[in-house]
CHARMM internal coordinates of N, CA and C (Angstrom, degrees):
IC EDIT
DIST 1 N 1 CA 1.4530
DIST 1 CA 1 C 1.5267
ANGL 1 N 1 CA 1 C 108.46
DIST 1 C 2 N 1.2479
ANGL 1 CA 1 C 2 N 117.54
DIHE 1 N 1 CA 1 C 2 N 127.24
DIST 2 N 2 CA 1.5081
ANGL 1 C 2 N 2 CA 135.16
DIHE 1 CA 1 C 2 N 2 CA -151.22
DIST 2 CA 2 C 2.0102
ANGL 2 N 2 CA 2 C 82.47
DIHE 1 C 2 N 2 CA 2 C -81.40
DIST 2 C 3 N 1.1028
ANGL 2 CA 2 C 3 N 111.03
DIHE 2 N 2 CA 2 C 3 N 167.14
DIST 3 N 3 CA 1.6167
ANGL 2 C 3 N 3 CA 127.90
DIHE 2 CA 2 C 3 N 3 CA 170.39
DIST 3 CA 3 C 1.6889
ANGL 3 N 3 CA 3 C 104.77
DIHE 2 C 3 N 3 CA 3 C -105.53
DIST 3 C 4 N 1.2881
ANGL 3 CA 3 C 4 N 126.33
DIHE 3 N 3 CA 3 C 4 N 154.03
DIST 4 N 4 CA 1.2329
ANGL 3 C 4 N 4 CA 113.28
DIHE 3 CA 3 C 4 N 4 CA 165.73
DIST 4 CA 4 C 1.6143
ANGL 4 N 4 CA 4 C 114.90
DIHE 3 C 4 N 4 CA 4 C -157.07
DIST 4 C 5 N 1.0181
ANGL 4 CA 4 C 5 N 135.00
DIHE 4 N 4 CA 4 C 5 N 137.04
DIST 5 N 5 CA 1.8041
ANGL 4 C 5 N 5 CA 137.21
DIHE 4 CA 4 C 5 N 5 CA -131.87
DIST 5 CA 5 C 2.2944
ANGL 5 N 5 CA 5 C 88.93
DIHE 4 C 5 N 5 CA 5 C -101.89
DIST 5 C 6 N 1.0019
ANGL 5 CA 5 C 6 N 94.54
DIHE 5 N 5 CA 5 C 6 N 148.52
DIST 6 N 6 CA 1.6518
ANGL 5 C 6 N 6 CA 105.39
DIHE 5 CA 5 C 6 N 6 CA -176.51
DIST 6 CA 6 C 1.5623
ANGL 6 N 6 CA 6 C 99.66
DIHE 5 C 6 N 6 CA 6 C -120.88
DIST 6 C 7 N 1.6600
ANGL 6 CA 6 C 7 N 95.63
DIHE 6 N 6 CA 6 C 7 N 171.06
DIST 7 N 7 CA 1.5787
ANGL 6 C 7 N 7 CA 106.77
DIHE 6 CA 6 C 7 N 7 CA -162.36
DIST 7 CA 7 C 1.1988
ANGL 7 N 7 CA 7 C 114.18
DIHE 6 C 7 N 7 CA 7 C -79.02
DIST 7 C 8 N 1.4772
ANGL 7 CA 7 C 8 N 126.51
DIHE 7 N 7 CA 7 C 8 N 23.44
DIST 8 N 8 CA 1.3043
ANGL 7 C 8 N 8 CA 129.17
DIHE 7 CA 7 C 8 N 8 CA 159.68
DIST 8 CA 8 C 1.3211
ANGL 8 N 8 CA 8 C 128.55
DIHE 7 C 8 N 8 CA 8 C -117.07
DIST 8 C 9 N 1.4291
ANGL 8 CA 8 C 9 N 105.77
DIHE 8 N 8 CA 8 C 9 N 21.97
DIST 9 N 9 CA 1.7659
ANGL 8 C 9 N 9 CA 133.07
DIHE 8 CA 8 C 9 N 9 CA 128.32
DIST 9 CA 9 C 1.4732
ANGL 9 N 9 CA 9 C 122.40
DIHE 8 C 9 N 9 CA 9 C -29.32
DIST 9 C 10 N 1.1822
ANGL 9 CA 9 C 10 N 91.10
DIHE 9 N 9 CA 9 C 10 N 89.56
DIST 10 N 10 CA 1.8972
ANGL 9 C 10 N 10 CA 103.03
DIHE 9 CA 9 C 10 N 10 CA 164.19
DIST 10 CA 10 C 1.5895
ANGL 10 N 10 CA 10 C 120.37
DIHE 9 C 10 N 10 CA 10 C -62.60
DIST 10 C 11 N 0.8230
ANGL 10 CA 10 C 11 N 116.99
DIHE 10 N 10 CA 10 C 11 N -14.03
DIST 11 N 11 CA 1.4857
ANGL 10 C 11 N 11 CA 126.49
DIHE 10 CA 10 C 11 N 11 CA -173.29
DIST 11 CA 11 C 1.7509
ANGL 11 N 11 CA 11 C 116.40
DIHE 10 C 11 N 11 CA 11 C 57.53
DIST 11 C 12 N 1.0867
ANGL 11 CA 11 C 12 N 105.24
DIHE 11 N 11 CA 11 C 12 N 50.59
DIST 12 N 12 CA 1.7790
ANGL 11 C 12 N 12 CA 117.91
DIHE 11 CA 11 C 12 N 12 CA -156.98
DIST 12 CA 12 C 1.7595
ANGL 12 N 12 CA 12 C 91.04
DIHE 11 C 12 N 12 CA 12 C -75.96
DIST 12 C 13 N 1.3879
ANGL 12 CA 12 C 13 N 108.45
DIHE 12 N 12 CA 12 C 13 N -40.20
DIST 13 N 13 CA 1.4193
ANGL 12 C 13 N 13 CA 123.27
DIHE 12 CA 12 C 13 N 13 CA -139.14
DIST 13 CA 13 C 1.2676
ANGL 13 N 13 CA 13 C 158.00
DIHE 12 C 13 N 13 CA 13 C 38.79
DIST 13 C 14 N 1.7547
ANGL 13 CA 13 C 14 N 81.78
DIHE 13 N 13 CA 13 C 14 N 48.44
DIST 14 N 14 CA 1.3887
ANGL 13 C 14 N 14 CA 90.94
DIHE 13 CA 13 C 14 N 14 CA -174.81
DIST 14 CA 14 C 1.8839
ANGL 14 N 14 CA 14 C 114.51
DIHE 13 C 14 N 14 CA 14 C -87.68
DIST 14 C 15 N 1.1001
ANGL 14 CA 14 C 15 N 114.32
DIHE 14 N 14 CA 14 C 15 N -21.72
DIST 15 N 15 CA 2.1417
ANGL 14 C 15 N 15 CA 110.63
DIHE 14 CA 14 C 15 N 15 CA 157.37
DIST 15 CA 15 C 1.3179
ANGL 15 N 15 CA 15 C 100.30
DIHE 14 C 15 N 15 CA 15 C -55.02
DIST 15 C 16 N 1.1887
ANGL 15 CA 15 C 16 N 119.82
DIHE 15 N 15 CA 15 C 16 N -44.49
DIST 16 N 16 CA 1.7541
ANGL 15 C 16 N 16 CA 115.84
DIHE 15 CA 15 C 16 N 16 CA -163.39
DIST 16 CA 16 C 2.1009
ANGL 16 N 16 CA 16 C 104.45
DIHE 15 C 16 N 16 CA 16 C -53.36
DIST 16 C 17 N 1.6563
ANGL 16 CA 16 C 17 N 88.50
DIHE 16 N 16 CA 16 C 17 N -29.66
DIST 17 N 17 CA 1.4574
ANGL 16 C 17 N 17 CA 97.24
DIHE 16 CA 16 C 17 N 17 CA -166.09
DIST 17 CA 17 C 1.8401
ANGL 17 N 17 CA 17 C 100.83
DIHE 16 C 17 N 17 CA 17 C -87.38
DIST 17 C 18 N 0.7290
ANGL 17 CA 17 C 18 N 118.66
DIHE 17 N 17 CA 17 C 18 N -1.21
DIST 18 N 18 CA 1.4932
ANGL 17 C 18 N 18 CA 125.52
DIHE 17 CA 17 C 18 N 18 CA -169.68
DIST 18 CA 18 C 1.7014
ANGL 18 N 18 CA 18 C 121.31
DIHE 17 C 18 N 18 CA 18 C -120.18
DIST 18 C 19 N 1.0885
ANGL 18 CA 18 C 19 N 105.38
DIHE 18 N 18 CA 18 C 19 N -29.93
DIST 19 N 19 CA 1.7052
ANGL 18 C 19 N 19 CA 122.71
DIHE 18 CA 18 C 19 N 19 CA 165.98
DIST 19 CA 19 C 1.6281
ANGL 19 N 19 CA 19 C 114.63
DIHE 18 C 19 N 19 CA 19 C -45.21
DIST 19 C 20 N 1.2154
ANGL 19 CA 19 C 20 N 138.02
DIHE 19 N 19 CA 19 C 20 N 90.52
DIST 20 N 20 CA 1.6010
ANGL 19 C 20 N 20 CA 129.87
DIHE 19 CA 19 C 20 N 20 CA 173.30
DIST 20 CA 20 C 1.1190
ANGL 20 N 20 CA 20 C 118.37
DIHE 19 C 20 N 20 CA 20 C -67.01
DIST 20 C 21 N 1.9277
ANGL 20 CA 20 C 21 N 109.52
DIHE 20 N 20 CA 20 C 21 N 8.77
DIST 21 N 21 CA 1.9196
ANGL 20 C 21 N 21 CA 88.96
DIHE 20 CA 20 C 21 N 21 CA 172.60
DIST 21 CA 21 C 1.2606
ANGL 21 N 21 CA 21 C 99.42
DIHE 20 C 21 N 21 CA 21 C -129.77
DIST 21 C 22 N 1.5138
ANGL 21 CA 21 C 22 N 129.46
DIHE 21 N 21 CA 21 C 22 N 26.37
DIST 22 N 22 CA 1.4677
ANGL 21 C 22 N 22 CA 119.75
DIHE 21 CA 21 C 22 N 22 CA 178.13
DIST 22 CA 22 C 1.4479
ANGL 22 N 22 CA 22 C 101.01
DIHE 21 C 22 N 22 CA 22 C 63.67
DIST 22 C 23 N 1.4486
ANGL 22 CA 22 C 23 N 139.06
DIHE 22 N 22 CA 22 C 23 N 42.38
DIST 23 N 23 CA 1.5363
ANGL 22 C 23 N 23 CA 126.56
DIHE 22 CA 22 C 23 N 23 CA 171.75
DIST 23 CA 23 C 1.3113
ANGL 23 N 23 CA 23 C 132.70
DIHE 22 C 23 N 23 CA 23 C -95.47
DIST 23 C 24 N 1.8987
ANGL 23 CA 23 C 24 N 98.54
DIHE 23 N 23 CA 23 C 24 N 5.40
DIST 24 N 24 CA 1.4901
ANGL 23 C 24 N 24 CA 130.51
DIHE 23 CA 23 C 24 N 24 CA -171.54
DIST 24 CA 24 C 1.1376
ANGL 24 N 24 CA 24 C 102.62
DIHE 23 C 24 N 24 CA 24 C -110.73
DIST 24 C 25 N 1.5601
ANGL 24 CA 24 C 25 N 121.71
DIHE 24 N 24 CA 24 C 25 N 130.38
DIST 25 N 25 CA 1.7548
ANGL 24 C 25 N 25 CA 129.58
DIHE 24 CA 24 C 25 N 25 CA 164.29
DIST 25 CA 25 C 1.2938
ANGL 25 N 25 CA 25 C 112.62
DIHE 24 C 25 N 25 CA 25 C -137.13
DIST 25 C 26 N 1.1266
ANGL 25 CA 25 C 26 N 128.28
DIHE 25 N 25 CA 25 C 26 N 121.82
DIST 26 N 26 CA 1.5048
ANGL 25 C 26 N 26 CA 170.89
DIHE 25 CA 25 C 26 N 26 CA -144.14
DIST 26 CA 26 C 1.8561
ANGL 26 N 26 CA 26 C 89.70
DIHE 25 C 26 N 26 CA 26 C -70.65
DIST 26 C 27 N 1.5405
ANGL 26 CA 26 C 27 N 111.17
DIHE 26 N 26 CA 26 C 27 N 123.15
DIST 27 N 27 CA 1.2848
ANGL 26 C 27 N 27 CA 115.47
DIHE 26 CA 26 C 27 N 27 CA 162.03
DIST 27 CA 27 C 1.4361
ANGL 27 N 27 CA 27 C 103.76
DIHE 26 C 27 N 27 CA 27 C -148.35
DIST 27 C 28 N 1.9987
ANGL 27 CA 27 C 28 N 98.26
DIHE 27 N 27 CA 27 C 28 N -143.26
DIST 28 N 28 CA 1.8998
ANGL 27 C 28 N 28 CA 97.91
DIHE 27 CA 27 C 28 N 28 CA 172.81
DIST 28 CA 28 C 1.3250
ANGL 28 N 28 CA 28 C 99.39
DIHE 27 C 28 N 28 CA 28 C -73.72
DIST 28 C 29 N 1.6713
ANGL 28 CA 28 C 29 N 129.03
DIHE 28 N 28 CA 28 C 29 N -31.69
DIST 29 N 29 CA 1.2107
ANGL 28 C 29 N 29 CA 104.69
DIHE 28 CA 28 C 29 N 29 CA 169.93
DIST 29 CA 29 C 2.1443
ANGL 29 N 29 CA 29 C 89.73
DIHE 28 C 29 N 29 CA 29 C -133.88
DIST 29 C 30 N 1.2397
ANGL 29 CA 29 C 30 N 102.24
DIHE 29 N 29 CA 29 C 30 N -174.00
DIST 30 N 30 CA 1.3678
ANGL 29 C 30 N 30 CA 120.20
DIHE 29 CA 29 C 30 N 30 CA -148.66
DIST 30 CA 30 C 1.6322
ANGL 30 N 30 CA 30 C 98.32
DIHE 29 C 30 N 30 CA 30 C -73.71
DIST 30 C 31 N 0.9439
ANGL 30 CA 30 C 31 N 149.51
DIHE 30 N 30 CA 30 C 31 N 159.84
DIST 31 N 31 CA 1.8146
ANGL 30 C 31 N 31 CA 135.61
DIHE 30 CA 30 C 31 N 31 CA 168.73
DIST 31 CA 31 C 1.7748
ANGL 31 N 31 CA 31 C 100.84
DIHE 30 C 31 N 31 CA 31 C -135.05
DIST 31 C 32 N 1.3059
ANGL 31 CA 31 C 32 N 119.50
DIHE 31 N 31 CA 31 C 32 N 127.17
DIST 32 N 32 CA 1.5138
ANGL 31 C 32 N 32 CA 132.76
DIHE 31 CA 31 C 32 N 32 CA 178.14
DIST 32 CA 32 C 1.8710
ANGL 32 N 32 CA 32 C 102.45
DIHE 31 C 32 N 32 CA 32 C -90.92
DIST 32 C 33 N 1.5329
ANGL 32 CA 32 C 33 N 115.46
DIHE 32 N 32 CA 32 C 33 N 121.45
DIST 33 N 33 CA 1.1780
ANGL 32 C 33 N 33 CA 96.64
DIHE 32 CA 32 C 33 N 33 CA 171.79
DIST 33 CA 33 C 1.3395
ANGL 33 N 33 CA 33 C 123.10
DIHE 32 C 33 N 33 CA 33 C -104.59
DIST 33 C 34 N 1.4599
ANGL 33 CA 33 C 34 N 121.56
DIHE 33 N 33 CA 33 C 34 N 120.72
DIST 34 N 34 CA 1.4468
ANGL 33 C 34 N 34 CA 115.33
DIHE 33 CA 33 C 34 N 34 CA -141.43
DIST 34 CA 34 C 1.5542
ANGL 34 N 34 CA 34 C 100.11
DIHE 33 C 34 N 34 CA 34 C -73.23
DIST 34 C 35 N 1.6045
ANGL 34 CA 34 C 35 N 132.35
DIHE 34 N 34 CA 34 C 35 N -0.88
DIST 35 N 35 CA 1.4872
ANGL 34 C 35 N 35 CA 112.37
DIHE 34 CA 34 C 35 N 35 CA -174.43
DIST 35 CA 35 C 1.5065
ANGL 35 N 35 CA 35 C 94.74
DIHE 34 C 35 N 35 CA 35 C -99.41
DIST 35 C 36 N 1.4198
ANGL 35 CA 35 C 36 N 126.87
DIHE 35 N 35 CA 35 C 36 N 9.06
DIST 36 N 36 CA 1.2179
ANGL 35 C 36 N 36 CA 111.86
DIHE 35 CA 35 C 36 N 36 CA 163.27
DIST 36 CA 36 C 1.5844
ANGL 36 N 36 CA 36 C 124.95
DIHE 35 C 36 N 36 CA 36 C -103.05
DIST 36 C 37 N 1.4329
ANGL 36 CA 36 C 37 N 101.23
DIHE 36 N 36 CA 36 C 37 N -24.11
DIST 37 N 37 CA 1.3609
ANGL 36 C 37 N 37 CA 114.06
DIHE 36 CA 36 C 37 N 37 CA -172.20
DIST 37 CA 37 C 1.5645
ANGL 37 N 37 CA 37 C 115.99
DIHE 36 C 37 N 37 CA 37 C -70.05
DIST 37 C 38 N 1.3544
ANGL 37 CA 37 C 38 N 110.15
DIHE 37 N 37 CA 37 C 38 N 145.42
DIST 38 N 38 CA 1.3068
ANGL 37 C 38 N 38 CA 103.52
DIHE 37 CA 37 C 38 N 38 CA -169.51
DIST 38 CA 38 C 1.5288
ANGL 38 N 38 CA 38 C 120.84
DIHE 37 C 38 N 38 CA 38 C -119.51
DIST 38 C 39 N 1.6033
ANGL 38 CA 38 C 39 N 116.84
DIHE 38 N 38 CA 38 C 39 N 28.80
DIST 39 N 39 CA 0.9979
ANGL 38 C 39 N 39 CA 151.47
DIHE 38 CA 38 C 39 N 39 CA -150.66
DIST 39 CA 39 C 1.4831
ANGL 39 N 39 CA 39 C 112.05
DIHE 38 C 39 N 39 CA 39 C 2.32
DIST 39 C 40 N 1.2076
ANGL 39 CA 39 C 40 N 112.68
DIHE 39 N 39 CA 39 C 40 N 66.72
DIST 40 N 40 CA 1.4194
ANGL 39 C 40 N 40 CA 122.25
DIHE 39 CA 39 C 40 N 40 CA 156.35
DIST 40 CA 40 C 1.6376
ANGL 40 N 40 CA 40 C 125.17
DIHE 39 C 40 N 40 CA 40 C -89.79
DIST 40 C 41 N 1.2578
ANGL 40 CA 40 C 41 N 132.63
DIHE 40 N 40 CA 40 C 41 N 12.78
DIST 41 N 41 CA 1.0784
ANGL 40 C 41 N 41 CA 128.00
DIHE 40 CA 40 C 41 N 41 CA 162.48
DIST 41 CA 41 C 1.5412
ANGL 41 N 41 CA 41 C 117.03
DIHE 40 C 41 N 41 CA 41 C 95.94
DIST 41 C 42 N 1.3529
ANGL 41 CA 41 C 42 N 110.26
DIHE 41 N 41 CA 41 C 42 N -23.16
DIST 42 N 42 CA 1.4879
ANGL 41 C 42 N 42 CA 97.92
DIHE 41 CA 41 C 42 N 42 CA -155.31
DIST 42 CA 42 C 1.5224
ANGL 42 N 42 CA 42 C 118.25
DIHE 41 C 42 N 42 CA 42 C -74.22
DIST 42 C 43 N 1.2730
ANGL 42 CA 42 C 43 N 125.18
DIHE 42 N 42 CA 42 C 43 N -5.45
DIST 43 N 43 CA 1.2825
ANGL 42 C 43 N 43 CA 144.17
DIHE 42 CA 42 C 43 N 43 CA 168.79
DIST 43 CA 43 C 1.6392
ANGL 43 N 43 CA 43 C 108.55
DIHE 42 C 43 N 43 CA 43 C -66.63
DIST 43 C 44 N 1.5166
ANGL 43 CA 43 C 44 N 111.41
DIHE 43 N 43 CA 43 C 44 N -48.54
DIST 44 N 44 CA 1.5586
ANGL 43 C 44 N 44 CA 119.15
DIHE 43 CA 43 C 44 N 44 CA 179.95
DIST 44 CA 44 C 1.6848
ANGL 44 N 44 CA 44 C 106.33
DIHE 43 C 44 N 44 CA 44 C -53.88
DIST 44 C 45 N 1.7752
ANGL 44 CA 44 C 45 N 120.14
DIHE 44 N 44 CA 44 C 45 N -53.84
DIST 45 N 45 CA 0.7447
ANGL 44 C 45 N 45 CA 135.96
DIHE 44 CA 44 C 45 N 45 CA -153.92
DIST 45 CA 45 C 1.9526
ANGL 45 N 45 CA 45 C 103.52
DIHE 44 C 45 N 45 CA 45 C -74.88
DIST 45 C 46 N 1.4189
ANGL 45 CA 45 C 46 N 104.73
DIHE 45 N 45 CA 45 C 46 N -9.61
DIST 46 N 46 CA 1.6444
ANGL 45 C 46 N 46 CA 117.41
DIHE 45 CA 45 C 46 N 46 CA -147.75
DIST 46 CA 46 C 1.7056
ANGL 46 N 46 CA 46 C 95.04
DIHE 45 C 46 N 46 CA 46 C -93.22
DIST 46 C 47 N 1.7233
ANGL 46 CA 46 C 47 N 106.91
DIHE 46 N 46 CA 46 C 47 N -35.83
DIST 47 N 47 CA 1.2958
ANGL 46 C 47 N 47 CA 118.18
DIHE 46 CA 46 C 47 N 47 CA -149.30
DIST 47 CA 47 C 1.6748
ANGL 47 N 47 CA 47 C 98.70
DIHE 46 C 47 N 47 CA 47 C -82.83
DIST 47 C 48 N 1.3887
ANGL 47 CA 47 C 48 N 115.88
DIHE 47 N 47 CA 47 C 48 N 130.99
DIST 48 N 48 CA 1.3369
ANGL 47 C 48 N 48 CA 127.01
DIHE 47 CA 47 C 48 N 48 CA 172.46
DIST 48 CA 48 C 1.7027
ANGL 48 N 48 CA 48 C 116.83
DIHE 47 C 48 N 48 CA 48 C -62.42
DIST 48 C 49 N 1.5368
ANGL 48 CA 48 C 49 N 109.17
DIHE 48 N 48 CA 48 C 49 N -36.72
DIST 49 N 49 CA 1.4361
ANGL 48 C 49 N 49 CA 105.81
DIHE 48 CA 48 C 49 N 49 CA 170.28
DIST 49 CA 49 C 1.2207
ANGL 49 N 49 CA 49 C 135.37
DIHE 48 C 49 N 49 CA 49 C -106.93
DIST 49 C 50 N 1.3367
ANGL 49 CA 49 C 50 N 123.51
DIHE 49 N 49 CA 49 C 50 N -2.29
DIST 50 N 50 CA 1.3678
ANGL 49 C 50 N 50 CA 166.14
DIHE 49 CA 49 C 50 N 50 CA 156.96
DIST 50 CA 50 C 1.2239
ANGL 50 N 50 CA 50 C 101.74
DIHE 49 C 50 N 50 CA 50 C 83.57
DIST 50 C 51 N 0.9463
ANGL 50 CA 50 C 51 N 100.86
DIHE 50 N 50 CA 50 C 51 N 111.45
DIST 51 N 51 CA 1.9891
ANGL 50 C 51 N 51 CA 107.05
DIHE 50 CA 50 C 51 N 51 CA -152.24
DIST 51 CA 51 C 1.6164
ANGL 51 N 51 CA 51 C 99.52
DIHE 50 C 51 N 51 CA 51 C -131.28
DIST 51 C 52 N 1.3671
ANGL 51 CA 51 C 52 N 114.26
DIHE 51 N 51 CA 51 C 52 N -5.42
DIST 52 N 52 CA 1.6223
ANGL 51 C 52 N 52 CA 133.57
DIHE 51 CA 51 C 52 N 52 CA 170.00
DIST 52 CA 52 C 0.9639
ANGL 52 N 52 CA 52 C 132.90
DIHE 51 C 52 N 52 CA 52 C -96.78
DIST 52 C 53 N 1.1447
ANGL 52 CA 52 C 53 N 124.75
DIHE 52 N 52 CA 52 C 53 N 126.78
DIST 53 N 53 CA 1.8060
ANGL 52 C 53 N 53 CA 128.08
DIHE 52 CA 52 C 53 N 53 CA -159.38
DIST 53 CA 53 C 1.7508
ANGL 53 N 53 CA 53 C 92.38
DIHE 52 C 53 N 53 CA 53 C -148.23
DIST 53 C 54 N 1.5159
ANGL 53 CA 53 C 54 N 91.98
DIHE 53 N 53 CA 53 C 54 N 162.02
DIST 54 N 54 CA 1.5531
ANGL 53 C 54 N 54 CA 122.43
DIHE 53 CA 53 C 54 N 54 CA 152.60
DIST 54 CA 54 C 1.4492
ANGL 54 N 54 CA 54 C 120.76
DIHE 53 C 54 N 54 CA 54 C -63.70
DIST 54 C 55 N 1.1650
ANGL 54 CA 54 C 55 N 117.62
DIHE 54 N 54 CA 54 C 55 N 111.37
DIST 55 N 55 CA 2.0330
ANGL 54 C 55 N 55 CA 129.27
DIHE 54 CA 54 C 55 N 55 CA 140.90
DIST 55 CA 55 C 1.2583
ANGL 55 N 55 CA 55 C 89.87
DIHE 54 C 55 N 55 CA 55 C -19.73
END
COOR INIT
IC SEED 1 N 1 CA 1 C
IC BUILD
């Protein structure tokens, strides 16, 4: 189950910095692409406001 970032995304980028498969790309707020992501968490764990959840 892919992760995917909500509208209370600061756009800090700090998941972007923590992601090991590049599945994060940089906007007004952050976007997870679920056929890359490999739902290991480390993006959830990355985010200062926890702005990342489960599909």
């Amino acid at each position: 189950m892919a992760h995917r970032i909500t509208d209370s995304c600061l756009a800090c980028g700090a998941c972007q910095s923590t992601c090991p498969v590049d599945a994060i790309t940089e906007g007004d707020i952050y976007k997870i692409d679920p056929e890359v992501c490999v739902d290991c968490g480390a993006c959830k764990a990355g985010c200062p406001v926890d702005a990342i959840e489960e599909e």
